[in-house]
C-alpha positions in Angstrom: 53.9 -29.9 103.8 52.5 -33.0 105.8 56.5 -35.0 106.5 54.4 -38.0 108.1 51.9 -38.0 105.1 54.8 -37.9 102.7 57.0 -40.5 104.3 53.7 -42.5 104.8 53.1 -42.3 100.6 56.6 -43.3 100.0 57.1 -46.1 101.9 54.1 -47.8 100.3 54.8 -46.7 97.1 58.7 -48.0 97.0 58.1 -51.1 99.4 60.5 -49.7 102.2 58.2 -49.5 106.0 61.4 -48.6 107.2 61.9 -45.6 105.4 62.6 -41.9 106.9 62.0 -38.6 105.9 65.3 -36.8 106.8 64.8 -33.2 105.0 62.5 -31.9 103.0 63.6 -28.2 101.5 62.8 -26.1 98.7 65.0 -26.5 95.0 66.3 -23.1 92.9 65.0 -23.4 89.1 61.3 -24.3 87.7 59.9 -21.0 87.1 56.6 -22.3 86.6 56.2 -25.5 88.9 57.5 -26.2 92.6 60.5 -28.4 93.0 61.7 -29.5 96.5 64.5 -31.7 97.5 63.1 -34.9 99.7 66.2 -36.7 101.5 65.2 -40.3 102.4 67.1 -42.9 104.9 66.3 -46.5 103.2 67.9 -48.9 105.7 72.0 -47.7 106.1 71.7 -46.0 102.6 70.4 -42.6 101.8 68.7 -41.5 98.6 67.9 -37.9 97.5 64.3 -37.4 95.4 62.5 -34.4 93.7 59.0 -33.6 94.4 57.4 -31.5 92.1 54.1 -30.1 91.9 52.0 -27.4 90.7 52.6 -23.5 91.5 49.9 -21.7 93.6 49.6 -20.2 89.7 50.7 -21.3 86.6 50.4 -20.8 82.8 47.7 -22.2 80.4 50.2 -23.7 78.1 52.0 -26.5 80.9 50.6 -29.9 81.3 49.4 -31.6 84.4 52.4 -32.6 86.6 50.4 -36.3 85.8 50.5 -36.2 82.2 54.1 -34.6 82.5 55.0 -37.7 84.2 54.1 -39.9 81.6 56.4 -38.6 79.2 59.1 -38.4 81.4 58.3 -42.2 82.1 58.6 -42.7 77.7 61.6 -41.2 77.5 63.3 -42.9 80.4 62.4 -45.8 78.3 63.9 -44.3 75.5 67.6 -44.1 77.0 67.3 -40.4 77.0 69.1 -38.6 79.9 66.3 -37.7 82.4 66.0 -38.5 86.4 64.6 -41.3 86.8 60.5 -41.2 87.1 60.0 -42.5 90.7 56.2 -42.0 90.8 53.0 -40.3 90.9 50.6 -39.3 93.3 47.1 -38.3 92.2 45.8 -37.7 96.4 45.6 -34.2 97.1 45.6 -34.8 101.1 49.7 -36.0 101.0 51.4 -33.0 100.3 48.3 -30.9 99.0 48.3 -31.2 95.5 49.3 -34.4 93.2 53.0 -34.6 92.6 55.4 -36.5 91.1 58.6 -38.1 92.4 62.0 -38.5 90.7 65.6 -39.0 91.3 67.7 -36.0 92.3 70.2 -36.0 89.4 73.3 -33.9 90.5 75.0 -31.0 88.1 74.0 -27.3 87.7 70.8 -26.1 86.0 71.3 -22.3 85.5 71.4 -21.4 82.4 73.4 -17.7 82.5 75.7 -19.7 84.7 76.2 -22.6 82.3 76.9 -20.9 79.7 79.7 -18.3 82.0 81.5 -20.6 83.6 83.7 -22.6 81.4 84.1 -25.1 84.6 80.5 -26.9 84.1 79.8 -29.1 80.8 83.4 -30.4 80.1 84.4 -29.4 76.7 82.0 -27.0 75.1 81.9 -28.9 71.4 81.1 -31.8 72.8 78.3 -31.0 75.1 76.6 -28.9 72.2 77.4 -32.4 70.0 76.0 -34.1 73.2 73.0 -32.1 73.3 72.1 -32.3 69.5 72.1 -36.3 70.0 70.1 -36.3 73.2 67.4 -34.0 71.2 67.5 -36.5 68.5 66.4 -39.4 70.8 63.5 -37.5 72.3 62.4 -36.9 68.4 63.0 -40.8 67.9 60.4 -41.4 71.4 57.5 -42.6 69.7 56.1 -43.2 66.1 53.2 -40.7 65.4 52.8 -43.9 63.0 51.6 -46.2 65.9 48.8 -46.1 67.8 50.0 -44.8 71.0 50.2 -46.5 74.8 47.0 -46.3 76.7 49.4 -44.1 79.1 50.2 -41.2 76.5 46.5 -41.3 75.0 46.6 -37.7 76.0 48.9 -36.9 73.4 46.2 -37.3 70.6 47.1 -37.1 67.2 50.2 -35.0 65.7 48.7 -31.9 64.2 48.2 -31.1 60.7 49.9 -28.1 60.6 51.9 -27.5 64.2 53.1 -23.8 63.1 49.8 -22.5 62.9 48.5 -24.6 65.7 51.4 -23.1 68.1 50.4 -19.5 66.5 46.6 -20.1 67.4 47.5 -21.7 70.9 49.7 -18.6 71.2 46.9 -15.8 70.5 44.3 -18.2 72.8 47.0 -17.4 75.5 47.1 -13.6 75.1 43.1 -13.4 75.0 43.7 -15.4 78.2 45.4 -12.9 80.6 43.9 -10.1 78.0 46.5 -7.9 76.8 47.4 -5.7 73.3 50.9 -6.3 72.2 50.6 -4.6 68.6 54.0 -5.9 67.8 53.3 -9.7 69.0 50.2 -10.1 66.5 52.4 -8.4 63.9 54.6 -11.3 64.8 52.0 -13.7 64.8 50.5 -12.9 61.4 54.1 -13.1 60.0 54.3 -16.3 61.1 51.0 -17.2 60.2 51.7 -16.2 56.7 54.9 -18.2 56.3 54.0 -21.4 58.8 55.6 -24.4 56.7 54.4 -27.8 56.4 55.4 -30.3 58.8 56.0 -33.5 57.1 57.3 -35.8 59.6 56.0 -34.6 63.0 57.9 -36.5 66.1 57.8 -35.9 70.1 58.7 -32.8 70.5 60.4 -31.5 74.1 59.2 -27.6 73.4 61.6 -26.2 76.1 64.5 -27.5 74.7 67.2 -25.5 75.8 70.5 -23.7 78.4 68.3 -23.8 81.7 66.4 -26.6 80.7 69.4 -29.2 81.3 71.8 -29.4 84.1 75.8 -30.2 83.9 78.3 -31.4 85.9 82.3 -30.8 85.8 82.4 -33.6 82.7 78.9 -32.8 80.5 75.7 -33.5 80.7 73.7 -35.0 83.3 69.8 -34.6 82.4 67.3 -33.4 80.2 64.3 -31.6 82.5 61.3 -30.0 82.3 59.0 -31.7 80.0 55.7 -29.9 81.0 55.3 -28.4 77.5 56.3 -31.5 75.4 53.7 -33.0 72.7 53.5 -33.3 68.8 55.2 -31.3 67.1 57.6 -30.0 64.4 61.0 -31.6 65.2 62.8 -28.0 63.8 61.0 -26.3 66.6 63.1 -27.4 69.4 66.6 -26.9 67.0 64.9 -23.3 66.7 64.2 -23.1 70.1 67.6 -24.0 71.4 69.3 -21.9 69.0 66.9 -19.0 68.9 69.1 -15.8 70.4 66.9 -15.1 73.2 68.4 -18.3 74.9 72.1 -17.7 74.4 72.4 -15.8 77.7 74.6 -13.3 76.6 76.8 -14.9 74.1 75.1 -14.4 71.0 78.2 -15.5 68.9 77.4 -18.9 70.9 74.5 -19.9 68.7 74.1 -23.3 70.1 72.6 -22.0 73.1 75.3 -19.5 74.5 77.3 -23.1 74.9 79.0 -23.7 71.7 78.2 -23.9 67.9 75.6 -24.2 66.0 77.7 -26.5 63.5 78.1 -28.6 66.8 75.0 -28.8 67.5 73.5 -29.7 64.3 76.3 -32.6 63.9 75.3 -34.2 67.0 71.6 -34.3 65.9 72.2 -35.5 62.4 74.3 -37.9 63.3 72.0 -39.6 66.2 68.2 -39.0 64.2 69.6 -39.1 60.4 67.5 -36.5 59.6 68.2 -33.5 57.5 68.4 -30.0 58.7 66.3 -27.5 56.5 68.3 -24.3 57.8 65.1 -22.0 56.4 62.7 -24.2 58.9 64.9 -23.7 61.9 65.2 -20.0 61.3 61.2 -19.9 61.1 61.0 -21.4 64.4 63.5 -19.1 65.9 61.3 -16.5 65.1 58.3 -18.4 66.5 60.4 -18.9 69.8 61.1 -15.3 70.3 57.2 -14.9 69.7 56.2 -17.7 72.1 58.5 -16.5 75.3 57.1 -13.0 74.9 54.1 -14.6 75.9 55.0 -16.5 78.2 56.6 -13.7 79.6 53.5 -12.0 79.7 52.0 -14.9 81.6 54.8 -14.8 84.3 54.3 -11.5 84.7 50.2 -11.9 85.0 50.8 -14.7 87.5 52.7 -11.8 89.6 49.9 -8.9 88.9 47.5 -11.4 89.6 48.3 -11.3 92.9 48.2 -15.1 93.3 51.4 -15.6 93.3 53.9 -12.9 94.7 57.3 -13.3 93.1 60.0 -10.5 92.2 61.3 -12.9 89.7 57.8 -13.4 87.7 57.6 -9.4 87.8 61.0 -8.8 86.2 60.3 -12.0 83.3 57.1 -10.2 82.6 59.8 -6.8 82.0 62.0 -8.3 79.1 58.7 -8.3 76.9 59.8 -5.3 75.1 63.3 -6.7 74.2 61.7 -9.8 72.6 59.6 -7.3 70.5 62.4 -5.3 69.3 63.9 -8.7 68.4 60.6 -10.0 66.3 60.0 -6.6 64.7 63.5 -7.1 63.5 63.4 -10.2 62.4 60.4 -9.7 60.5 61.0 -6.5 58.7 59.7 -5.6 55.3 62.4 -5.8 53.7 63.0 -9.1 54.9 59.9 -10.4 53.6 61.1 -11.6 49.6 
């Protein structure tokens, strides 16, 4: 990465000539995109930034890094926890590839870690509470009502019917990196079969959950990773968060291996007002088991691929078979009526 480019860009972008590029170093976390640490001198203060742009591979279902910006930029505006959207570079030649640039929020990201170590997050029942509220104010983001900025025009129109647009968009990623999962597509016709309506569709984050936020000693910090996030049914990210291939070995955790769904659920109804169908939430739990075994399948591709060489891509692309078990179980027979 071009330092002088870099410092060049950032100088004229925050109005600061005098400003120097002290360290630049990669960041743990972001499976799917780049993250790295850019420490700035501005005048006798120093100010710590993310950069984060695309993989050398990634999967078909992430946004662009610019249209991820964006709505990291509406729901700053929205008061929900998220560093703060610095800005965006569309020029290839500063760093290689168009990034974007944040504020380095502090606290811990991991999610097996969060949900192990009783020392992060302050009390457990109110960071689920905490949680539930901050999902209910990126629901409350925008108005699929309105006509949208000129800035999110991306975002097109809600879908009709999200559930079976996620199943399609979910089979459309399989033909994609070309692989037989016999118990997936059972999964996905299940799910096809049983996709409810979706009357009141809202922003939705769809990677809502532990790993997806960071902590400190006291609670939450920040909401992150929004490269997924679009239209959708709002009981697909409580399903997603609550779904037991997120609880990082606590299953009696439901909340997110972080504390309980009763918890969870207060915090939301109390912050959106909206009711909690329990039968749509355990839908999309289903659904989320279904839509990280593919995007399991994609880590692992990205490995086999040979474009990108990561032990950690290899081993995600090895917990496909658990997920099965999990959605063959689910959707049993006799679990049908």
């Amino acid at each position: 990465m071009d330092a002088t480019r870099l410092r060049d860009w950032m100088a004229s972008h925050l109005g600061c000539p005098d400003l120097v590029v002290e360290e630049i170093r990669p960041l743990g976390g972001g499976s799917i995109q780049e993250n790295r640490l850019v420490r700035c001198r501005l005048g006798d203060g120093v100010r710590n930034y993310v950069l984060r742009m695309d993989a050398a591979a990634t999967i078909a279902s992430s946004r662009s890094r610019a249209e991820e910006f964006r709505i990291l930029e509406a729901v700053w505006r929205a008061g929900v926890r998220v560093p703060e959207p610095v800005g965006f570079c569309t020029d290839p030649a500063v760093v290689g590839a168009p990034f974007a640039l944040m504020g380095l929020v502090e606290g811990v990201g991991l999610g097996p870690r969060i949900a192990k170590d009783l020392s992060l997050g302050g009390d457990r029942g109110r960071l689920a509470e905490d949680l539930g509220r901050e999902l209910a104010k990126i629901h409350d983001t925008l108005d699929a009502r309105e006509p949208l900025p000129p800035a999110l025009a991306f975002l097109g129109a809600p879908e009709a019917d999200p559930a079976r647009a996620e199943i399609a968009r979910l089979r459309a990623s399989l033909d994609g990196i070309d692989v037989r999962r016999p118990a997936i597509e059972w999964g996905l016709r299940w799910g096809e079969l049983r996709a409810p309506d979706c009357p009141e569709p809202t922003l939705v984050h769809r990677d809502f959950r532990t790993g997806n936020y960071m902590v400190d000693g006291s609670g939450l910090t920040a909401v992150l990773d929004w490269e997924f996030a679009g239209w959708g049914d709002p009981a697909q990210d409580l399903g997603w968060f609550c779904a037991a291939c997120w609880r990082f070995g606590r299953p009696d955790l439901e909340a997110g291996g972080i504390g309980s769904r009763a918890a969870f659920y207060r915090g939301y109804t109390a912050a959106s007002g909206r009711r909690i169908d329990p039968d749509r939430v355990a839908y999309w739990e289903v659904l989320a088991h279904l839509r990280w075994a593919v995007i399991a399948l994609e880590q692992g591709a990205r490995h086999v691929s040979g474009r990108e060489f990561s032990l950690e891509l290899a081993l995600t692309g090895r917990m496909v078979p658990d997920l099965e078990r999990a959605i063959l179980q689910a959707t049993a027979p006799e679990a049908w009526s």
